[in-house]
BAMARLUM-518655 format. One line per 8 residues: number of its first residue (from 1); for each residue x negated, y, z of C-alpha. Coordinates in steps of 0.5 Angstrom, whole numbers. Layout:
residues N
NUM) X:Y:Z  ...
This chain:
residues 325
1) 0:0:0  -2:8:-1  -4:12:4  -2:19:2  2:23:7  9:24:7  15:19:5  13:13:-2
9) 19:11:-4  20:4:-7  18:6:-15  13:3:-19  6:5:-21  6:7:-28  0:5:-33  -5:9:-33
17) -2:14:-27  -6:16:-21  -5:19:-14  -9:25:-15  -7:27:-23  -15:25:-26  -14:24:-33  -19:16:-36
25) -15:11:-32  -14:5:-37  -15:-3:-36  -19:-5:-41  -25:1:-39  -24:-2:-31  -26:-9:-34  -32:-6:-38
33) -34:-2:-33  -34:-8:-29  -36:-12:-33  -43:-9:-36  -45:-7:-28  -45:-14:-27  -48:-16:-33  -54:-11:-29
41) -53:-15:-23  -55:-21:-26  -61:-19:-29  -64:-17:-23  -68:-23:-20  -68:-20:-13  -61:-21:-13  -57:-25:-9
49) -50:-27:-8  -49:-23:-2  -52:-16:-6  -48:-17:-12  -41:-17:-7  -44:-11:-4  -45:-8:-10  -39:-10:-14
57) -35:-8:-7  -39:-1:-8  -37:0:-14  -30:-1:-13  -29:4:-7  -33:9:-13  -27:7:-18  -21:8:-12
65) -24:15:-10  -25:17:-17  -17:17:-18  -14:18:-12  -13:11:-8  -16:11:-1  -19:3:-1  -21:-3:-6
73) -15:-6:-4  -11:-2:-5  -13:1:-13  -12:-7:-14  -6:-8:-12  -4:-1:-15  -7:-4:-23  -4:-10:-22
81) 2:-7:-21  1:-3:-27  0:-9:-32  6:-13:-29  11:-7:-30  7:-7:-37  8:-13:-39  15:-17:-36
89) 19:-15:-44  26:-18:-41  24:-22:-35  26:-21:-28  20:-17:-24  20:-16:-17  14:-13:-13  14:-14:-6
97) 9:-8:-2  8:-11:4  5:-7:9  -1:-9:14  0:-16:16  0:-19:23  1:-25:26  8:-29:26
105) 13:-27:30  17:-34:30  16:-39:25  12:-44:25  11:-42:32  9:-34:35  2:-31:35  0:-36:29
113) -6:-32:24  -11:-34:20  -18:-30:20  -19:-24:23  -14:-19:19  -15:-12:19  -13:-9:27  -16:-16:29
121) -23:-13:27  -21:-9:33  -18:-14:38  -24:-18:37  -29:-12:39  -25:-9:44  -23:-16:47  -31:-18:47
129) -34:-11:51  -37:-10:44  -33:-5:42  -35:2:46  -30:8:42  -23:8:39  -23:12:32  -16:14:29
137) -10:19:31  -6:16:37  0:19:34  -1:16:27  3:11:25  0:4:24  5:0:18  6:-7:20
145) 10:-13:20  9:-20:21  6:-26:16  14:-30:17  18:-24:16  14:-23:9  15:-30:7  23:-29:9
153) 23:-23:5  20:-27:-1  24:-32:-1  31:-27:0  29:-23:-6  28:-29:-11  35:-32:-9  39:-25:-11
161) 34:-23:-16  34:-31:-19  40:-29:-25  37:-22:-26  34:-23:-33  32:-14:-34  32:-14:-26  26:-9:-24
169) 26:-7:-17  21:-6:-11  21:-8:-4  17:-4:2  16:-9:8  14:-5:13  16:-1:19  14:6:19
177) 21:8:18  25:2:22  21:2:27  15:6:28  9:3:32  3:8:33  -4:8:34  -4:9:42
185) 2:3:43  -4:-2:40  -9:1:44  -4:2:50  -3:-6:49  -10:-9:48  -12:-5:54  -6:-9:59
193) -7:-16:56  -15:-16:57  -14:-14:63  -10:-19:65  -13:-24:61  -20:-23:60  -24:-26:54  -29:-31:57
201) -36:-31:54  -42:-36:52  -44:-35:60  -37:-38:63  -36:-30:65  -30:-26:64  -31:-19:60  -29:-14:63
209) -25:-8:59  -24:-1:60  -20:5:57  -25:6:52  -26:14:49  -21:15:43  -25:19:37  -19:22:35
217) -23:25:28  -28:23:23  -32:29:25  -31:28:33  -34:20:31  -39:22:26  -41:26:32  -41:21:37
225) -44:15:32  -50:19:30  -52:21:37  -51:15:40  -54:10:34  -56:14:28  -62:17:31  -64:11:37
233) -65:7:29  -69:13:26  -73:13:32  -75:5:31  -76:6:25  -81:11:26  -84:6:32  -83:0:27
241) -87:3:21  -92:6:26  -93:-1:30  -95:-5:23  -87:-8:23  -88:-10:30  -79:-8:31  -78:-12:24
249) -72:-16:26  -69:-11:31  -70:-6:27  -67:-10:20  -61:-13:26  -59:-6:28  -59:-4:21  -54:-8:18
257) -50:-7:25  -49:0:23  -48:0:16  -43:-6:18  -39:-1:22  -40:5:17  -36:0:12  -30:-2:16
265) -30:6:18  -29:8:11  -25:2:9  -20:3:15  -20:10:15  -13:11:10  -10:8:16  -13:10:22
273) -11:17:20  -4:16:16  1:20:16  5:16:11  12:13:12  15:7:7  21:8:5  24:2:6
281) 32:2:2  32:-3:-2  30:-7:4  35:-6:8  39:-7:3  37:-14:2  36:-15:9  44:-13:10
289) 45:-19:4  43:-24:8  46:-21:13  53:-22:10  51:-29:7  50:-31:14  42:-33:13  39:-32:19
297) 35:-37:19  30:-31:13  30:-25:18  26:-21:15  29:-14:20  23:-10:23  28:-6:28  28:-14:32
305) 21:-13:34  20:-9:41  12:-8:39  9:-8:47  12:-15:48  10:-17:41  3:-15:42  2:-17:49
313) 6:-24:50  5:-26:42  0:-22:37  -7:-22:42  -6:-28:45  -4:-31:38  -11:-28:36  -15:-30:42
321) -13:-37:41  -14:-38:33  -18:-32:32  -24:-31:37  -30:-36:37
């Protein structure tokens, strides 16, 4: 999903369209792009497979922020889209935009996930002690909606669009509009869980959580990181040099450390700061239909979910249990 401010009605991108009106967006230029830098890559013989994700993942952020899009992810999803809509002629073309996914609420059974997705790269830092700060907007608005609640939605769009054969229509599954979660009810629920529940570590000792300080912007975080990381690293690299390498794998550990954190500062930062809200209409519309079908079993209504008790007594205990190791 996008991330510009302000209400994103359940309308197609259309092909060729940006977010930000910069003129050059064509498929067939981003696959030879694509293609020729890999190519490049190739010819590298100090490449390896984990610098050429890199590279290509760096090349993706450049293409989304040339046109608009806030992440690779999102410019994807947005092209891939664009080609459906393009190329559907008369058959039936529904798209569900779900928003950020989290673990189930009911089905197969509450708090189930699979890998670290999105807020739980939070969860696990914050649960483990080795997350110090907190980077985002307390009052934004966090957009997400468990995994069986996508899957229902996708089963109830496929019975009432299956003898549509010109049917064009998109779904925001979301909560921004029916039941808003902010920023600082997640933090707030972290902090009671894994202080009642605190993670044990290697060493058979609990982790004991604080409420850590909120960086409530990119400038306050770059700030802080700078003075707490950035010029502590420069020094060791200064002191590695100057020692013949003595401080290579610490230097060369930290190093990754910190540009980890960078990337996921910069893949996130769309989110943590959002000022977005999905409508969600045709959704609500769908959902009244089941509604009145009497399948309830396909519950697929934000509104059902109270976020505290969610995230406390199913979403982290579910991540703790399949997430962290």
């Amino acid at each position: 999903m996008l991330s510009t401010p302000g209400l994103i009605l359940e309308t197609p991108y259309l092909l060729g369209k940006t977010l930000n009106d910069a003129n050059g967006l064509d498929i067939n230029t981003e696959k030879k792009i694509i293609e020729e830098r890999l190519k490049e890559l190739s010819y590298d013989k100090t490449s390896t497979d984990k610098s050429i994700t890199l590279a290509m993942k760096d090349l993706g952020v450049e293409r989304a922020n040339k046109f608009g899009w806030p992440n690779t992810y999102v410019f994807t999803k947005a092209l891939g889209e664009m080609i459906l809509g393009h190329m559907k002629g008369d058959m039936p073309l529904v798209i569900l935009r779900p928003t950020i996914i989290t673990s189930t609420y009911k089905e197969p059974f509450p708090g189930w996930i699979e890998g670290i997705r999105t807020i739980d790269s939070l969860a696990v830092g914050y649960g483990k002690g080795q997350l110090s700060c907190f980077l985002g907007d307390p009052e934004s608005i966090i957009d997400a909606i468990p995994a069986d609640m996508v899957v229902n939605a996708m089963i109830a769009t496929m019975v009432a669009h299956a003898n549509q054969p010109s049917c064009e229509i998109i779904y925001h599954v979301g909560s921004s509009v029916s039941n808003p979660l902010k920023y600082k009810s997640i933090q707030q629920s972290g902090y009671k869980y894994f202080s009642k529940h605190p993670w044990i570590n290697k060493e058979g000792k609990p982790v004991i959580v604080s409420e850590v300080k909120v960086l409530n912007s990119m400038a306050s975080f770059q700030r802080y990181f700078s003075l707490r990381y950035l010029l502590p690293l420069q020094g060791l690299q200064v002191a590695n040099l100057a020692l013949c390498h003595a401080f290579n794998g610490t230097y060369t550990n930290l190093k990754r450390k910190t540009n980890f954190v960078l990337r996921l500062v910069e893949l996130y930062k769309p989110y943590l700061f959002s000022k977005s809200f999905y409508d969600d209409m045709n959704t609500k519309k769908l959902c009244q239909l089941v509604r009145e079908n009497e399948a309830d079993m396909f519950y697929f209504d934000p509104k059902t979910i109270d976020w505290a008790v969610y995230f406390e007594n199913t979403h982290l205990p579910g991540a703790v249990k399949h997430v962290f190791k």
